[in-house]
VOPAKOL-9124 format. One line per 8 residues: their letters; for each residue x, z, y of N, C-alpha, C, O. Coordinates in steps of 0.05 Angstrom, whole numbers, plus 5000, padded with zeros to 4 digits. Layout:
! residues N
a) X:Z:Y:X:Z:Y:X:Z:Y:X:Z:Y; ...
//
This chain:
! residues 325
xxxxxxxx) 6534:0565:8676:6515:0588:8674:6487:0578:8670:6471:0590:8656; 6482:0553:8685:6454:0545:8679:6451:0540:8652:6431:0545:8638; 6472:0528:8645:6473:0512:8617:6465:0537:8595:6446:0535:8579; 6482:0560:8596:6461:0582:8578:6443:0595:8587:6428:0606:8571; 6441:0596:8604:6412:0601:8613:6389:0591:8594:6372:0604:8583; 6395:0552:8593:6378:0545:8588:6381:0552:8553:6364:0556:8536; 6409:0550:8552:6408:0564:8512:6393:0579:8505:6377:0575:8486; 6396:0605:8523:6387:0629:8516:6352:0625:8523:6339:0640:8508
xxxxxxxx) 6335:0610:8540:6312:0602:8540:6308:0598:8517:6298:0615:8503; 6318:0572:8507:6318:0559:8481:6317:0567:8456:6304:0558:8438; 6331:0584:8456:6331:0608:8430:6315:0627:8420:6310:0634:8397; 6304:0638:8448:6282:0664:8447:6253:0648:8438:6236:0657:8424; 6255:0607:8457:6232:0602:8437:6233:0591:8416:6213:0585:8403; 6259:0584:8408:6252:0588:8372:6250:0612:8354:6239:0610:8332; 6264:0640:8366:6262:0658:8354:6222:0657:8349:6211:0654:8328; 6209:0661:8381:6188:0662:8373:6165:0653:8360:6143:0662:8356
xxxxxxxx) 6180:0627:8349:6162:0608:8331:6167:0618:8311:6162:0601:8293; 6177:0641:8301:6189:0647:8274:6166:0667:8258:6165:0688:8270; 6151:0666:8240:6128:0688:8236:6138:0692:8203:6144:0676:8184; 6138:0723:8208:6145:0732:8175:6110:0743:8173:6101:0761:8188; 6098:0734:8157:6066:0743:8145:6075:0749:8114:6083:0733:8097; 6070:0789:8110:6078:0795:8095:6056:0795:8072:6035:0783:8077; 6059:0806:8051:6039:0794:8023:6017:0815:8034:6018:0836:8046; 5989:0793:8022:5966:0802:8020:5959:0797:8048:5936:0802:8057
xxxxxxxx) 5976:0790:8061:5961:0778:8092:5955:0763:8100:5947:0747:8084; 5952:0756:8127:5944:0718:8136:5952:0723:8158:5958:0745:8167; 5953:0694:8172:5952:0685:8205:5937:0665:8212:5946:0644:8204; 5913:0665:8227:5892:0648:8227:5916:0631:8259:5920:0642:8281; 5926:0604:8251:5941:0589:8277:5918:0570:8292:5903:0557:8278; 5914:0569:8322:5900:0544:8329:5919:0534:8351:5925:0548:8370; 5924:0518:8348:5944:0493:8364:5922:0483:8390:5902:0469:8386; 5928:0493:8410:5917:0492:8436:5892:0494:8431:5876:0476:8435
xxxxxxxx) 5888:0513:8424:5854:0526:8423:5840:0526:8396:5826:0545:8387; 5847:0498:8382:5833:0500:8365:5846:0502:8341:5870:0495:8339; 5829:0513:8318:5834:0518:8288:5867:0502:8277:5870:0481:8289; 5882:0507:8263:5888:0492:8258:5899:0489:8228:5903:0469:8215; 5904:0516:8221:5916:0519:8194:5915:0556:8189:5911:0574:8205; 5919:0554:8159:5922:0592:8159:5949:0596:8146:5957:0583:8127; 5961:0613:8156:5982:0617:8142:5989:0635:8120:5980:0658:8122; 6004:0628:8098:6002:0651:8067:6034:0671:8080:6045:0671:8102
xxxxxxxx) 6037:0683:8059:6062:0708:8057:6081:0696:8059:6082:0681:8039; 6097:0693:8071:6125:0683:8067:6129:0684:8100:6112:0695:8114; 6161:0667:8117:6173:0660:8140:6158:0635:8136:6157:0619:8117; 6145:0636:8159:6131:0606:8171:6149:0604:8200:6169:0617:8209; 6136:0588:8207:6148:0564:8233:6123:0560:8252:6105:0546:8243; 6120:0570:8277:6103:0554:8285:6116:0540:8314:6138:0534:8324; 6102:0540:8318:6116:0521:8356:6099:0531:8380:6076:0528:8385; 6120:0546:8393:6101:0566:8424:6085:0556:8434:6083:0532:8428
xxxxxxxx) 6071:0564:8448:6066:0561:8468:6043:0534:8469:6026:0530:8487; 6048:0517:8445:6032:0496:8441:6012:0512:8408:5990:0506:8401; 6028:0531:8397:6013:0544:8369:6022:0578:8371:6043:0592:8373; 5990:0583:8368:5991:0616:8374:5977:0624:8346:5966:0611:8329; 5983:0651:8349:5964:0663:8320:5928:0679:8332:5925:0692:8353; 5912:0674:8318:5891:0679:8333:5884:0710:8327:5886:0717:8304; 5877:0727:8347:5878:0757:8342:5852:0765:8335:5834:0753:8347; 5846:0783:8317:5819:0793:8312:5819:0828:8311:5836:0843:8300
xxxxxxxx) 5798:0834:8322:5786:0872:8313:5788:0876:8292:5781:0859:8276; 5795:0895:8286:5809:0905:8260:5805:0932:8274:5804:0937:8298; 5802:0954:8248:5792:0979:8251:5812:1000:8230:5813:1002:8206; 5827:1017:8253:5849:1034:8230:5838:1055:8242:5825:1060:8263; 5853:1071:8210:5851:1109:8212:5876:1118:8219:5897:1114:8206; 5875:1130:8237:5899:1147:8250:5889:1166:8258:5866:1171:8263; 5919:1187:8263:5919:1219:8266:5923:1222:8293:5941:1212:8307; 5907:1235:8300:5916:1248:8343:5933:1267:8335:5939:1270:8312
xxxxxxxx) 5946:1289:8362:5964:1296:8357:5950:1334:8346:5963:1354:8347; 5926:1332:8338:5917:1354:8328:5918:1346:8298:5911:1365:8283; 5923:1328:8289:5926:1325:8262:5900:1312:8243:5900:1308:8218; 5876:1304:8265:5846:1293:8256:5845:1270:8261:5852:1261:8283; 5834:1256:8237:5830:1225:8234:5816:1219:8260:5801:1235:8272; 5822:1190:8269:5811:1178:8290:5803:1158:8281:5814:1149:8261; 5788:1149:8290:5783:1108:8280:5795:1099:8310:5797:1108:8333; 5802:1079:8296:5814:1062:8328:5807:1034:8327:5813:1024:8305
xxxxxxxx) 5795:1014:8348:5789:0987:8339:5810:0977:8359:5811:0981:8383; 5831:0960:8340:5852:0945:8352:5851:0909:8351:5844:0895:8333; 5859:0903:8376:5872:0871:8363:5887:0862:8348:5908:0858:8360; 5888:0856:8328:5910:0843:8305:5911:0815:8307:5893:0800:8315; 5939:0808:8298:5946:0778:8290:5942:0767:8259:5940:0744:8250; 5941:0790:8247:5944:0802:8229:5919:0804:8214:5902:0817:8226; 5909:0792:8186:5885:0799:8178:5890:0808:8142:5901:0794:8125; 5881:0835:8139:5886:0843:8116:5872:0835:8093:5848:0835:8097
xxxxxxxx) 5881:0824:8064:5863:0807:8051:5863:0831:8029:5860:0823:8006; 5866:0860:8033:5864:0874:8017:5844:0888:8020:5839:0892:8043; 5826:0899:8001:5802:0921:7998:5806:0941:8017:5825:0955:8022; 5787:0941:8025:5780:0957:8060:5764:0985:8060:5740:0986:8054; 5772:0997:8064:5757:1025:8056:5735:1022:8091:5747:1013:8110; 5716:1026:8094:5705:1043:8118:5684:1065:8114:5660:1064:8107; 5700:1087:8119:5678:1112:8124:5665:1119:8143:5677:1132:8161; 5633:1112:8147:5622:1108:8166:5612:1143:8178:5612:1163:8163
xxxxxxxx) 5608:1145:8196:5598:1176:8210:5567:1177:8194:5549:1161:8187; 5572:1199:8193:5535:1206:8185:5506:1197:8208:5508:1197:8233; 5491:1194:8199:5474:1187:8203:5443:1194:8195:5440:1198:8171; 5418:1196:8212:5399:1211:8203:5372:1187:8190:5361:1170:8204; 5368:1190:8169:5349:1166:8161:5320:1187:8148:5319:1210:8140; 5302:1170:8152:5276:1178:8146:5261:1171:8118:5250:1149:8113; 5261:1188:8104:5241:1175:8079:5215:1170:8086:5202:1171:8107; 5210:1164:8061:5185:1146:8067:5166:1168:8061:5142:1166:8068
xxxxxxxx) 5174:1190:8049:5158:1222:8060:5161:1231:8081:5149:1252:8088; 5175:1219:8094:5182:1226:8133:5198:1247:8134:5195:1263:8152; 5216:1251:8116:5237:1281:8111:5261:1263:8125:5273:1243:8117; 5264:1277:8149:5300:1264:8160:5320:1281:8145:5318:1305:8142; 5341:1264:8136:5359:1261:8117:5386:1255:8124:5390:1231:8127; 5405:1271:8127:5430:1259:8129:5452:1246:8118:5466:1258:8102; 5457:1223:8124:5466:1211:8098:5496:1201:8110:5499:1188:8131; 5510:1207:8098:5547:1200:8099:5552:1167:8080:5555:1170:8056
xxxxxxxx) 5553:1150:8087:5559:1136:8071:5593:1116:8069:5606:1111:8089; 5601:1108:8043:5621:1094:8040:5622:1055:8033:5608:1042:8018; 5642:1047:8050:5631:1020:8037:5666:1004:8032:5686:1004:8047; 5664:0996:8014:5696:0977:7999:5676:0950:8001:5654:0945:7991; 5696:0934:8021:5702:0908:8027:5723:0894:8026:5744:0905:8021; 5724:0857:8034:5746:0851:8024:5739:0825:8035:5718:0814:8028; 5764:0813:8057:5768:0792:8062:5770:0769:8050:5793:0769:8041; 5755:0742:8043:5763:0730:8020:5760:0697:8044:5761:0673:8036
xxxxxxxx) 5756:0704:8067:5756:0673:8071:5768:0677:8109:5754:0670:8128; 5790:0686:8112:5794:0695:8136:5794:0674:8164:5799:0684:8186; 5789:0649:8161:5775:0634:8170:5752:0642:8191:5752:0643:8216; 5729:0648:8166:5705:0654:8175:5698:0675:8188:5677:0676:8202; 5723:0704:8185:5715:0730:8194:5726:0722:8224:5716:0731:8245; 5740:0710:8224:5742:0704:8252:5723:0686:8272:5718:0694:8295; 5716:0667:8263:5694:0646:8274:5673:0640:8271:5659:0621:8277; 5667:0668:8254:5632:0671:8240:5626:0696:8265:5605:0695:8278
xxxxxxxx) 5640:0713:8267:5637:0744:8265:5652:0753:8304:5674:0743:8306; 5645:0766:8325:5655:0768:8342:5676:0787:8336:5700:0784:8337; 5655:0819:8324:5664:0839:8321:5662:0854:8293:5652:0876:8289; 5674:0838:8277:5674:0851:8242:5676:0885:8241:5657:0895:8252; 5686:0895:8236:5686:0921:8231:5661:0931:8252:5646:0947:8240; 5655:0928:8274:5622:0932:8276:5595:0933:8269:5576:0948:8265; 5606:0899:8269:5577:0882:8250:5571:0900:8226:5552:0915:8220; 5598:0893:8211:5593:0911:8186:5582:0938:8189:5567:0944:8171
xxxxxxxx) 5586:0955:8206:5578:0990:8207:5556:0982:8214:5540:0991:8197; 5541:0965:8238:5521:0963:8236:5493:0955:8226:5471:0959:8235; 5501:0940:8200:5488:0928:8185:5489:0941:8160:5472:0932:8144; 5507:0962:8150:5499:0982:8135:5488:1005:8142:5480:1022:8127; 5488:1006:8166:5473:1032:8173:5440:1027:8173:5422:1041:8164; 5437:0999:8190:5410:0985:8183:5401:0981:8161:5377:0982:8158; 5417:0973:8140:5395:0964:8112:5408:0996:8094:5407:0994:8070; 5415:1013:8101:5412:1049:8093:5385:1057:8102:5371:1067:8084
xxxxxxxx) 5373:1054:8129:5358:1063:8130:5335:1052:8117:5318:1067:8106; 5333:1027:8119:5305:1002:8107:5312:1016:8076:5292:1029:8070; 5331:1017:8057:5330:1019:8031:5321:1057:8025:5310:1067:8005; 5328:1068:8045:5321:1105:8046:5295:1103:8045:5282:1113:8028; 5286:1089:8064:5256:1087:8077:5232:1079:8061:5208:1085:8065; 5242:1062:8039:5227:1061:8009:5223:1078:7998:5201:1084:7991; 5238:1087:7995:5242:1123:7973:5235:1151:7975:5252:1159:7990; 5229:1160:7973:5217:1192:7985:5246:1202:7971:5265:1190:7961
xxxxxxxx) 5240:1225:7973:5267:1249:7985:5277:1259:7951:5300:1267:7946; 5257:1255:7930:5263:1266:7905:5278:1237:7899:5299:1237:7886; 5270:1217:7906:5282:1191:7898:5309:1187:7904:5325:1176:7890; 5311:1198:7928:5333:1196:7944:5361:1210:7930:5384:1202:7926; 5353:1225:7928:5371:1257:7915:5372:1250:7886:5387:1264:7873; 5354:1223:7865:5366:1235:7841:5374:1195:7834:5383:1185:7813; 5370:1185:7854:5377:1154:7848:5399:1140:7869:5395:1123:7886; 5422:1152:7860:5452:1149:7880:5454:1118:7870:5453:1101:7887
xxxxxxxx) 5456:1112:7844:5463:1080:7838:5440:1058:7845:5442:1035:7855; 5421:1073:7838:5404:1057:7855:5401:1037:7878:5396:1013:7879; 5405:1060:7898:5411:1056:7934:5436:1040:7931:5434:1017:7940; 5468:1048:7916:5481:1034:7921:5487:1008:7914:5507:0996:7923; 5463:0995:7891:5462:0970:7882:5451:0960:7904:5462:0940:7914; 5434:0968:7912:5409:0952:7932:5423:0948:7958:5424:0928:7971; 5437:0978:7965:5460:0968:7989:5473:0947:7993:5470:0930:8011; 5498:0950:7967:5516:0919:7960:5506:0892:7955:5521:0873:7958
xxxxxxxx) 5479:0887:7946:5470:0864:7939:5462:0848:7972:5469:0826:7980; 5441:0873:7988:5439:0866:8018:5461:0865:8028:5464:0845:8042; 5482:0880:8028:5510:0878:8051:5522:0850:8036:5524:0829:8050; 5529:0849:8011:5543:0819:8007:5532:0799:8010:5545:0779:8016; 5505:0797:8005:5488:0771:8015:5484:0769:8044:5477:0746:8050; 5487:0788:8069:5483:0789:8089:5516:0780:8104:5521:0762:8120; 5531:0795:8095:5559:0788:8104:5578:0761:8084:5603:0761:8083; 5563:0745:8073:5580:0723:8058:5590:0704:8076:5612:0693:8071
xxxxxxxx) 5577:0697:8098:5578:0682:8121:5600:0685:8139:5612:0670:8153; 5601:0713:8133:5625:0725:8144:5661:0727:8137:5682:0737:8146; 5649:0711:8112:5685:0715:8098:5686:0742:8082:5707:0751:8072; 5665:0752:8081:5670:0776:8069:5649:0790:8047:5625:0792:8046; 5666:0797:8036:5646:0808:8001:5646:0832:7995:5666:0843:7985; 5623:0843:7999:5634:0882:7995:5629:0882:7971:5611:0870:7959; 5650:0898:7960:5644:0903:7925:5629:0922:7922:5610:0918:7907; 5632:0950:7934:5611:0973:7931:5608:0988:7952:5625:0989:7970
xxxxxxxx) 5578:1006:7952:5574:1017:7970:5573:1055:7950:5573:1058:7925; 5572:1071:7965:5573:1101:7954:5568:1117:7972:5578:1117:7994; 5549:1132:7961:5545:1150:7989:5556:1177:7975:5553:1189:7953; 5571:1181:8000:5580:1214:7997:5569:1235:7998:5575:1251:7981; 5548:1243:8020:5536:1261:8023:5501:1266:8032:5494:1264:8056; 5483:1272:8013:5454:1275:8024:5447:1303:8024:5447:1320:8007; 5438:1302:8056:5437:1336:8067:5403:1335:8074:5402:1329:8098; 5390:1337:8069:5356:1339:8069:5355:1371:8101:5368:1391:8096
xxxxxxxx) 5347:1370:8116:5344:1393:8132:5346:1416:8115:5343:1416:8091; 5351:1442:8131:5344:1477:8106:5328:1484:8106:5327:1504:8093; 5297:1475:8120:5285:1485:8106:5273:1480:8077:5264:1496:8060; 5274:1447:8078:5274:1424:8067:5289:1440:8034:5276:1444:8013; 5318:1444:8038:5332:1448:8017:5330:1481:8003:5338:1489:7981; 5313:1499:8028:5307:1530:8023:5274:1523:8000:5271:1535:7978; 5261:1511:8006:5233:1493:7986:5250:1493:7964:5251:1511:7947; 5269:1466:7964:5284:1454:7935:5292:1477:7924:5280:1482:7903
xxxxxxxx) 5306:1490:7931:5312:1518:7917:5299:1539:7900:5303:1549:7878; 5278:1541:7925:5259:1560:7902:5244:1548:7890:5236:1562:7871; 5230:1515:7890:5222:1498:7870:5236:1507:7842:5226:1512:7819; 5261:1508:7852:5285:1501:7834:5280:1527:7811:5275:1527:7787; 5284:1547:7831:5282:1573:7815:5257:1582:7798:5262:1592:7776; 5232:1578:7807:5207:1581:7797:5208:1552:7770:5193:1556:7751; 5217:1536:7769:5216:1521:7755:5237:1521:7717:5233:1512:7694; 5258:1539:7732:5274:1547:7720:5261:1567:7705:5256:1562:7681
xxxxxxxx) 5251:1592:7718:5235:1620:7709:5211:1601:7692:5206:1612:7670; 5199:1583:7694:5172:1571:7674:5192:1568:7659:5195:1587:7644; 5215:1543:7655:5224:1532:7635:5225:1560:7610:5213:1559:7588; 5248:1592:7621:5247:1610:7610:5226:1621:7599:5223:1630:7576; 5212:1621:7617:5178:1630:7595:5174:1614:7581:5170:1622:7557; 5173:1589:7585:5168:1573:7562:5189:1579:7531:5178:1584:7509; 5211:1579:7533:5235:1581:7522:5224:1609:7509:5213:1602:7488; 5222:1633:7512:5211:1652:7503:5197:1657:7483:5202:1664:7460
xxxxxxxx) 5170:1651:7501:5145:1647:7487:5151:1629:7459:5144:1639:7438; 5162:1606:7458:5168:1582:7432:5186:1608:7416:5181:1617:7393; 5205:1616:7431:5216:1637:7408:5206:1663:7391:5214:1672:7369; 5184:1672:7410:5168:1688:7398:5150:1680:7379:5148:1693:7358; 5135:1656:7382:5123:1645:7354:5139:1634:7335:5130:1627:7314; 5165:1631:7341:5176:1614:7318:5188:1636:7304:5203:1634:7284; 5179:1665:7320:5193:1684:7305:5171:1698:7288:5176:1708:7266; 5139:1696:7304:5116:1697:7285:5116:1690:7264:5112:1704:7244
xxxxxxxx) 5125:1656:7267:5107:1643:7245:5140:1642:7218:5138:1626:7200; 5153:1650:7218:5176:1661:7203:5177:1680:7185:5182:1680:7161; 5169:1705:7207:5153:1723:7188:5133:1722:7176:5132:1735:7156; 5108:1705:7185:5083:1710:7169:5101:1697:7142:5102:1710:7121; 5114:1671:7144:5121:1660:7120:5136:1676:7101:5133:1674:7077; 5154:1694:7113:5169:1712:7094:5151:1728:7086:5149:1723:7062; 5133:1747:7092:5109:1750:7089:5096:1736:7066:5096:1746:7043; 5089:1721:7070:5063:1708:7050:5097:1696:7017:5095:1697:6992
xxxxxxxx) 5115:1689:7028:5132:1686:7001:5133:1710:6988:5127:1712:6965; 5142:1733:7005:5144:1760:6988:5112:1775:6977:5113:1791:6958; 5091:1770:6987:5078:1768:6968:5067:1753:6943:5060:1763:6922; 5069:1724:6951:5071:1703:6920:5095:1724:6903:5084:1741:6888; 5116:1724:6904:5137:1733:6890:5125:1759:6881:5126:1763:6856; 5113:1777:6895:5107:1806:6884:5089:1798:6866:5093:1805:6843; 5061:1777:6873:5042:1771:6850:5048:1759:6833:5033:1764:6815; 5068:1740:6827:5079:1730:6804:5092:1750:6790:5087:1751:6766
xxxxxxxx) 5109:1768:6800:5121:1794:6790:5099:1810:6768:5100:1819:6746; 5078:1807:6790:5049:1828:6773:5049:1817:6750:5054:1829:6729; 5043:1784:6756:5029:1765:6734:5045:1768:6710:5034:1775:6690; 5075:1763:6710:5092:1765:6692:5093:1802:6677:5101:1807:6655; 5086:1815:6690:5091:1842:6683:5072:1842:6661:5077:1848:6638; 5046:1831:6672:5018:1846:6652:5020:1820:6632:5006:1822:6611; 5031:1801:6634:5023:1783:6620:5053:1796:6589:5053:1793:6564; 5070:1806:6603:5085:1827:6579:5081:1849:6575:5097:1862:6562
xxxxxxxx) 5062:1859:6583:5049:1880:6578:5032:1872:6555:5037:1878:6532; 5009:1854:6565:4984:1845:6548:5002:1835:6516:4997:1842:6493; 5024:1815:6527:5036:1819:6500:5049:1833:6473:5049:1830:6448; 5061:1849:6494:5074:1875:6486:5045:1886:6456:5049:1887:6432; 5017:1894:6475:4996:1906:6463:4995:1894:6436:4996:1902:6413; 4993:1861:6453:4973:1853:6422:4998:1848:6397:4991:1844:6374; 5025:1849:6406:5039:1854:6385:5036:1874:6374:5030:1871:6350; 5039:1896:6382:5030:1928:6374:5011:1924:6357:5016:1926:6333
xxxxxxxx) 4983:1915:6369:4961:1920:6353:4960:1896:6336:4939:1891:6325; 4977:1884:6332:4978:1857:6301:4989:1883:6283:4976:1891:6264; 5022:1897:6292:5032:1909:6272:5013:1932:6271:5007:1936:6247; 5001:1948:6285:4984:1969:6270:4964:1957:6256:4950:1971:6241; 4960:1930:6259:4936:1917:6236:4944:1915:6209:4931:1923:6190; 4975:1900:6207:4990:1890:6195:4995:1924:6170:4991:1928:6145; 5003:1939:6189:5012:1964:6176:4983:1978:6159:4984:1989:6138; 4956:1973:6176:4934:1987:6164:4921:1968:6136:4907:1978:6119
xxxxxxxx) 4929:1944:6137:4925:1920:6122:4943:1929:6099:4933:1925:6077; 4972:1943:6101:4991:1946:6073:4974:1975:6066:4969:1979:6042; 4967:1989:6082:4955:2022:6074:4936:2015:6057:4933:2023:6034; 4923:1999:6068:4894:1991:6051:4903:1981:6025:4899:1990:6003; 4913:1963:6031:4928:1948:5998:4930:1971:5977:4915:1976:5958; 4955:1985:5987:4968:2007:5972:4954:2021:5950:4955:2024:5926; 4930:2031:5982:4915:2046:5971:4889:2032:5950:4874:2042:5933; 4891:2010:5960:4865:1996:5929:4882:1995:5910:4873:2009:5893
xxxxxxxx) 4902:1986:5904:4930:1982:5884:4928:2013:5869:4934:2015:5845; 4920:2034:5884:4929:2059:5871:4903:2070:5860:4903:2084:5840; 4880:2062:5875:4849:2068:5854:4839:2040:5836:4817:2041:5825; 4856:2018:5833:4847:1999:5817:4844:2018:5791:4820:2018:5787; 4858:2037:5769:4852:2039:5760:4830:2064:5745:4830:2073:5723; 4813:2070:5771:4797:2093:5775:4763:2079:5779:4756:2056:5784; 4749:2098:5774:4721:2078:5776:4721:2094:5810:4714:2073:5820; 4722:2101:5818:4719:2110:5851:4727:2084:5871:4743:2066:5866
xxxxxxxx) 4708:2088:5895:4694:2068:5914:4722:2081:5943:4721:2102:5955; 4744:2058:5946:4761:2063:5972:4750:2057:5992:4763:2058:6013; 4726:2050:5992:4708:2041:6017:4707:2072:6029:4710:2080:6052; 4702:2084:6007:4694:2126:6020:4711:2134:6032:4704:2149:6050; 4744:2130:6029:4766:2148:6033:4759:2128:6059:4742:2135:6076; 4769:2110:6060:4769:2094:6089:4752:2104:6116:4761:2109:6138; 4720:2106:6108:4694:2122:6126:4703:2144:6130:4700:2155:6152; 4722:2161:6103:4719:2194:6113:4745:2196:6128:4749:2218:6140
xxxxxxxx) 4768:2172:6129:4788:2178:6157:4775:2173:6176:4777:2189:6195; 4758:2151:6179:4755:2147:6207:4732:2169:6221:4730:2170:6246; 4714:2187:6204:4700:2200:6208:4714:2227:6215:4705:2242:6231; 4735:2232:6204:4755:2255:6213:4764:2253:6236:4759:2271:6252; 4782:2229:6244:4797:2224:6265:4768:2220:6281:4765:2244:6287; 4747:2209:6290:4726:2215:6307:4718:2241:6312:4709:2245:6334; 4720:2259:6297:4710:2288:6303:4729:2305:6315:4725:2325:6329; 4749:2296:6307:4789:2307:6317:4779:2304:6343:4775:2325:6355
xxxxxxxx) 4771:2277:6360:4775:2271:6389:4750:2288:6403:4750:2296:6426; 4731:2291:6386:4711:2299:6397:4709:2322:6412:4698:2327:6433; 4725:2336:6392:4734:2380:6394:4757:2380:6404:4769:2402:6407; 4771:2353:6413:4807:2360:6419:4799:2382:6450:4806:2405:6448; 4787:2373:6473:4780:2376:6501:4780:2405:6500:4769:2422:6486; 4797:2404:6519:4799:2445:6537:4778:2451:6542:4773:2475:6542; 4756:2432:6550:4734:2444:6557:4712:2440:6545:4689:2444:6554; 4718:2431:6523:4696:2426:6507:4690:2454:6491:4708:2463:6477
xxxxxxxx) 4662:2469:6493:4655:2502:6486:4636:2500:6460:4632:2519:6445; 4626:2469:6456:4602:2472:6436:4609:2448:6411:4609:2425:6418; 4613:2454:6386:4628:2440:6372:4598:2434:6357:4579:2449:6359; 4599:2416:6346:4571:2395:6337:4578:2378:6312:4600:2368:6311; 4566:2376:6297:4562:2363:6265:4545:2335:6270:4520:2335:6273; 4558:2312:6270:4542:2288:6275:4519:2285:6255:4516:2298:6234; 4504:2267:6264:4475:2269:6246:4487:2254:6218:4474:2263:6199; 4501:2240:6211:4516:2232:6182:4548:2249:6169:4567:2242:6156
xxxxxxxx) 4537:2278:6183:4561:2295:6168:4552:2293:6140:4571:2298:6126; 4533:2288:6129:4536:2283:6097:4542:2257:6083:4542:2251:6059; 4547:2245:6101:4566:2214:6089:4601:2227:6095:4621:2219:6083; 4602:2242:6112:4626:2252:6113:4631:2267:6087:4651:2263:6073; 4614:2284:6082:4611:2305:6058:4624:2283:6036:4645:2282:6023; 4604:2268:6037:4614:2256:6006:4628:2229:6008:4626:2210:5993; 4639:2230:6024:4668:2219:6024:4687:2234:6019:4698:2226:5999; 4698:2253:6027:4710:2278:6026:4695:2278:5996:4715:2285:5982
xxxxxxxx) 4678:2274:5981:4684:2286:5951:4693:2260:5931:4704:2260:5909; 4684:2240:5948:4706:2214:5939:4731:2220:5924:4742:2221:5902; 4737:2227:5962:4776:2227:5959:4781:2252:5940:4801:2252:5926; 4765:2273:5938:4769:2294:5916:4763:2281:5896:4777:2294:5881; 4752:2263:5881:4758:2251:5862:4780:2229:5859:4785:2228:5835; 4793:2212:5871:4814:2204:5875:4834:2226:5876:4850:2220:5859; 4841:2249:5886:4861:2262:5883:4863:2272:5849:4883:2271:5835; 4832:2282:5840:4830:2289:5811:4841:2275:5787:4850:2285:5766
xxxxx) 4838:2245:5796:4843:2230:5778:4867:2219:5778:4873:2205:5759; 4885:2223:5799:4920:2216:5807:4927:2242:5795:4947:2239:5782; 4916:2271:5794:4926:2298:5791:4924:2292:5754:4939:2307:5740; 4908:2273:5740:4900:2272:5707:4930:2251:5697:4942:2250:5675; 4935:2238:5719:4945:2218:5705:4983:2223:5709:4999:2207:5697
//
C-alpha cells in the first residue's frame, strides 16, 4: 500500500510538470525564484516544485449575471502575445481654453517581450490605463476645444508615439490609440450649435446673394447681346435699304438717260432746242406738287412762268414737226 502510495505521489508530480502553452502564448519559468527560460506553444516539461510558471495581472472583460461587461484584474500563468484591446472609462480633461471635456478613449497593444512585462512592470494593465489617461490629458491640454473636436488623428498620433516610447521598457508596443467619444459640457455644445446654425444661415445668405448677381449679371449680358443683335439687325436693314435706293435711283437715272437719248435721236432731225422740252417737264411736274395739297386755297404762277411758256411752245414745235413728217 505504501508502495502506491508512493506511485500515485509520483505520478501526480509528473503529471504536474506537464504544461500545454497554447499558440500565441507564453510561460515566463523561474527555477527557485529566479528567471529561467520562457516557454513557446507546444507540451513542455517542467520539474515541480523546484520550476514554477511566474503569474502576472492580466485584465479580462466579462459579463455579471445582469448581462454588463465587467473588467476583472486576474492572476495569470498565462501571458497573451496577442493584440490587446483596453477600453478605458471616461474621463474629464481640460483644454487649454479651460472647457472640461469628456473623453472615452481606446488603446490596441501588444506583448512583444514577455520577459520584461513581467520584471519591468508590477501592475501592466494599470500602468498602462494610467499613463494613458495622463499623457490624454497633457496632449488635450495643448489644444483648445475646436482643436480637440476637429483633430482625432492628431491626438491619436501624439498619444501612440508617447504611450510606445513610454511603455517599450515594458515589453510592450501599442500600435494605436482612438478615441471614441468627445462630449464638451451642454452648454458648451448648446453655443456649438447655434454657432453652427447662424453660420450655416451666413453661408445661405451668402449662397443667395452670389446667385442673385450671377443672375444679374446674366441678364444684363443677355441684355446688352440682344441689343448688339437688334443693332446689327438695324445696320443690315438700312444698309439694304440704302442699297435697295441707290439701285432704284441708278435705274431711274439709267431709264431718264435712255428718255433723253430717245428723245435727242427723235429731234436730231429738227432745228428745235431738247434742252426746252426737258425745263418744261420739270417745270410742270414742280407746279403739279405745288397745287397737289388739300389745303392748299391760292394757286400761284412762278416768277419764270414765261420760260415755262416757251418751252411749252418748243415742244409745240417738236410735236409740229413729228405731225409734218
Amino acid at each position: 500500500m505504501i508502495a502506491l502510495g508512493i506511485l500515485a505521489l509520483l505520478a501526480l508530480w509528473l503529471i504536474s510538470g506537464i504544461k500545454i502553452v497554447q499558440q500565441s502564448e507564453t510561460m515566463v519559468i523561474e527555477r527557485l525564484g529566479k528567471y529561467n527560460r520562457t516557454l513557446s506553444s507546444g507540451i513542455k516539461i517542467i520539474l515541480p516544485i523546484i520550476e514554477k510558471p511566474r503569474s502576472i495581472i492580466w485584465r479580462y472583460v466579462k459579463q455579471d449575471f445582469h448581462g454588463y461587461n465587467v473588467v476583472v484584474n486576474q492572476m495569470s500563468s498565462r501571458i497573451d502575445l496577442r493584440e490587446t484591446v483596453y477600453d478605458f472609462p471616461k474621463q474629464n480633461v481640460i483644454t487649454r481654453d479651460n472647457v472640461v471635456t469628456e473623453i472615452n478613449a481606446l488603446l490596441y497593444f501588444q506583448v512583444i517581450d514577455p520577459m520584461k512585462s513581467i520584471y519591468e512592470i508590477a501592475n501592466l494593465p494599470d500602468a498602462i490605463e494610467k499613463l494613458t489617461q495622463t499623457t490624454l490629458r497633457n496632449v488635450i491640454g495643448e489644444m483648445d476645444l475646436d482643436q480637440t473636436l476637429t483633430s482625432r488623428d492628431t491626438i491619436n498620433s501624439k498619444l501612440r508615439a508617447v504611450l510606445d516610447e513610454a511603455s517599450h521598457k515594458w515589453g510592450v508596443k501599442v500600435n494605436r490609440v482612438e478615441l471614441q467619444d468627445i462630449n464638451p459640457p451642454h452648454d458648451i455644445r448648446d453655443a456649438m450649435e447655434k454657432q453652427m446654425r447662424a453660420e450655416r444661415d451666413r453661408r445661405a445668405m451668402i449662397l443667395e446673394a452670389e446667385g442673385t448677381k450671377a443672375q444679374l449679371v446674366l441678364e444684363a449680358e443677355g441684355q446688352k447681346v440682344a441689343e448688339i443683335n437688334q443693332a446689327e439687325g438695324e445696320k443690315q436693314s438700312q444698309i439694304l435699304i440704302a442699297e435697295g435706293q441707290a439701285q432704284a435711283k441708278l435705274k431711274i437715272a439709267q431709264a431718264e438717260a435712255a428718255a433723253i437719248e430717245a428723245i435727242t435721236n427723235a429731234i436730231k432731225t429738227t432745228n428745235a432746242d431738247p434742252v426746252n422740252y426737258l425745263v418744261a417737264i420739270r417745270y410742270i411736274d414742280a407746279l403739279k406738287e405745288m397745287v397737289s395739297g388739300e389745303d392748299n386755297k391760292v394757286v400761284y404762277m412762278p416768277y419764270e412762268a414765261t420760260g415755262i411758256l416757251s418751252s411749252i411752245g418748243g415742244i409745240k414745235e417738236l410735236l409740229g414737226v413729228a405731225e409734218k413728217k
